[in-house]
C-alpha positions in Angstrom: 137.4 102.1 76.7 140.3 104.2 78.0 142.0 105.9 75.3 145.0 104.5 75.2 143.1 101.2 74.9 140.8 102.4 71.6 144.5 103.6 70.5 146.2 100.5 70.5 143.5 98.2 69.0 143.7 100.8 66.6 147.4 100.3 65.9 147.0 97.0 65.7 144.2 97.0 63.7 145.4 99.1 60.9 148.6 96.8 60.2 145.9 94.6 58.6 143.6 96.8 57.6 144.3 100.2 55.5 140.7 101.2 55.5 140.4 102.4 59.0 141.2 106.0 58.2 142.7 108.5 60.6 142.6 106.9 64.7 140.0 110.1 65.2 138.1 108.6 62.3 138.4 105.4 64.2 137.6 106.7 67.3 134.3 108.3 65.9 132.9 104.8 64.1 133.3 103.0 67.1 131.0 105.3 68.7 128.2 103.8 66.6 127.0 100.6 67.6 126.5 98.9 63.8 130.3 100.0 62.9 131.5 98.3 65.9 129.7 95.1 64.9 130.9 95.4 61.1 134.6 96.3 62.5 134.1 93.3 65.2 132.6 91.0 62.4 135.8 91.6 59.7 138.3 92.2 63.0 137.0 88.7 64.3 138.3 86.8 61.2 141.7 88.1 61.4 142.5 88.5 65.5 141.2 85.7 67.1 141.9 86.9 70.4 138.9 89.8 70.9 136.4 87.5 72.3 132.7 87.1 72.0 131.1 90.2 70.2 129.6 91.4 73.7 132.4 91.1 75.4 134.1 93.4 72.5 131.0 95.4 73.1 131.2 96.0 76.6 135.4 96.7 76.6 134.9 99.3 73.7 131.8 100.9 75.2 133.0 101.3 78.6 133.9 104.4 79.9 137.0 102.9 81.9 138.9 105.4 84.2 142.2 106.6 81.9 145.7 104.3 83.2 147.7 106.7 85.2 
């Protein structure tokens, strides 16, 4: 996921929730597969709009070329 993607989710994602920590925090837990599942699983249940959990999966873990 290009950056400015993971940043934005993030963004979005901490007006709800105020236990995300710091976006590099952020950025590091999604690097491991079962806090992207827990994140997905509580994320899911409040934006409906992120899709199955694979296709979460396979936005957040690929390594998409950065939007010029």
């Amino acid at each position: 996921m290009p950056k400015e993607s993971l940043q934005a989710l993030y963004n979005t994602a901490s007006q709800s929730f105020n236990n995300l920590g710091t976006y590099n925090e952020f950025e590091k837990k999604m690097q491991d597969s079962n806090k992207r599942k827990l994140f997905y699983d509580v994320a899911s249940k409040t934006f409906n709009n992120l899709g199955s959990f694979e296709q979460f999966e396979a936005k957040v873990t690929t390594k998409a070329p950065r939007l010029t």
